[in-house]
N, C-alpha and C positions, 0 to 999 in steps of 0.2 A: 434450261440447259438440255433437259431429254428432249422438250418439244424440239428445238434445236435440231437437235442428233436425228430425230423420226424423222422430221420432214424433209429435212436434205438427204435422209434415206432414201425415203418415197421419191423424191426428185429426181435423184439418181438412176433408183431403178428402172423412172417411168422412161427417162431419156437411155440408157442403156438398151431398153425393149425397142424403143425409136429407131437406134443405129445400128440395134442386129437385126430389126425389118427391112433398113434401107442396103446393110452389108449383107442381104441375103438375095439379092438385084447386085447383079455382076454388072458394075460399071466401069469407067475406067479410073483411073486414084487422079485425086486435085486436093486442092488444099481444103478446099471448103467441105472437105469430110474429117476432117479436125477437128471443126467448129465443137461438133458435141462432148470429144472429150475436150476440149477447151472447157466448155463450161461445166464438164464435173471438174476438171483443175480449178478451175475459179470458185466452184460450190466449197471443194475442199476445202482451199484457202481459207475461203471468208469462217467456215468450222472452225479449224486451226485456228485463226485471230480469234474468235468470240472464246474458245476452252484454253487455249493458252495463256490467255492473259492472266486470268482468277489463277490459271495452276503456278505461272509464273509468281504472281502476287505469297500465294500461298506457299510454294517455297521459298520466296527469299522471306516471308516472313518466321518460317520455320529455322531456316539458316541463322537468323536474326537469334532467335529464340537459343539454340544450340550454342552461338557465337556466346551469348551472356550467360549460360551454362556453365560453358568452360572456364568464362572469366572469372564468376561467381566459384566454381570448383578449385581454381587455382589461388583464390586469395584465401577459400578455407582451408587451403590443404597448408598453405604459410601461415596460417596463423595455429594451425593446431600443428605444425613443427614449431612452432613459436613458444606454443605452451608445454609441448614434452619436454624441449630444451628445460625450460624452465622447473619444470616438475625432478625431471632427471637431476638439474643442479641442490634441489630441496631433499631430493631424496639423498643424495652426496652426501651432503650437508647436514641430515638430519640427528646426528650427535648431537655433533654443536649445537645445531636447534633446540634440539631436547633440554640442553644443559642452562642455553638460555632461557629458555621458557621456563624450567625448574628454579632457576635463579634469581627471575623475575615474580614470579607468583612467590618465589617467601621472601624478597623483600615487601613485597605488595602486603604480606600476612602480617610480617612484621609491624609494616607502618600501620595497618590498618588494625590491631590488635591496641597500638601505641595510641591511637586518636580515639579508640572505643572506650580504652583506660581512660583518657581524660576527660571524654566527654562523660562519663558516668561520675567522676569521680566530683565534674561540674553539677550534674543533676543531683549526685549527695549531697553537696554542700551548698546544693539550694533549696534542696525540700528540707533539711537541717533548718536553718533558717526563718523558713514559712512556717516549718513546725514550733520553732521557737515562736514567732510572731503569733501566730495561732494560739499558743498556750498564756502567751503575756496577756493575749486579750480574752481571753474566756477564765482566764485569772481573776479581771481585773472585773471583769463584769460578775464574776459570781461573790466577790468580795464586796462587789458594792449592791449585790443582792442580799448576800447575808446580811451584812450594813443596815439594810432599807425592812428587815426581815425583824432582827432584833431589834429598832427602834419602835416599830407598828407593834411587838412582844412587849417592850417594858411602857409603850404607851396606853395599850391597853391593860398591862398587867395596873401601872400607875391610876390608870381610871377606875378600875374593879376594886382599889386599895381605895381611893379617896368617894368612892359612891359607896362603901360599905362603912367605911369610918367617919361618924357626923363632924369627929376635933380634924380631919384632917380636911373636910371642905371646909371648915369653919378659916383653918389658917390661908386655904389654896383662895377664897373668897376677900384674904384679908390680904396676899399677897396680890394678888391681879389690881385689888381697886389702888391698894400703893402704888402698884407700879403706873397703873393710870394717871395718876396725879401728880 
């Protein structure tokens, strides 16, 4: 684009230097002393077309730019009168709001209070329960401990009786072979 701009500078000039050598010879006027500004008209032009066009381009695309600015500016500006409206109507409102939302959080405390009741009252009356099962069986196993505790006590006490006492192997030898027979 500068290159452009210089040399149809330079072009200019040189033809300009041309037609004030030849307009400095007094001759009579015809047309064919136009010729040269003809062709800085014509230099110009072809200028004009080659910078105009990019600037043309460049502003309608700026225009473009601008146009959806405003479009883009006009649908935020409705929709944030969209949301004052609406803010404005809450702030109105905001008693009542208040009142409800106060009304709402204690029934909500209420029921939630009410279901915390029952479900605790469910996990009582289930570890109640386990505990009971729990105790029936460590009952039952330590009764058949003690069970298994005192017989292995009077079976040894019985053995330590009849290995001391010769009358009483004499009869425990006299019952076993009976009972064998």
């Amino acid at each position: 684009m500068k290159k452009i701009l210089y040399y149809s500078f330079l072009i200019t000039s040189f033809l300009s230097v041309a037609v004030a050598n030849e307009e400095a010879v007094h001759h009579e006027a015809s047309i064919w002393d136009l010729k040269y500004p003809f062709i800085n008209f014509i230099i110009l032009l072809a200028i004009l077309s080659k910078v105009v066009k990019p600037l043309r381009e460049k502003f309608n695309k700026q225009s473009d730019d601008v146009k959806s600015l405003m479009d883009s500016a006009t649908r935020n500006s409705i929709d944030a009168e969209a949301k004052l409206a609406t803010f404005q109507n809450k702030i109105k409102n905001l008693d009542s709001e208040m009142v409800k939302i106060v009304s709402e959080y204690q029934s909500d405390a209420v029921q939630f209070a009410k279901l915390q009741s029952e479900e605790t009252q469910t996990t009582i009356s289930r570890m109640k329960r386990d505990l009971e099962n729990k105790l029936d069986g460590e009952k039952t196993e330590l009764i058949t401990e003690l069970n298994h505790d005192l017989i292995n006590k009077v079976v040894s006490s019985t053995q330590t009786k009849i290995a001391t006492n010769k009358e009483y192997q004499a009869k425990a030898t006299q019952k076993i072979v009976s009972e064998l027979r």
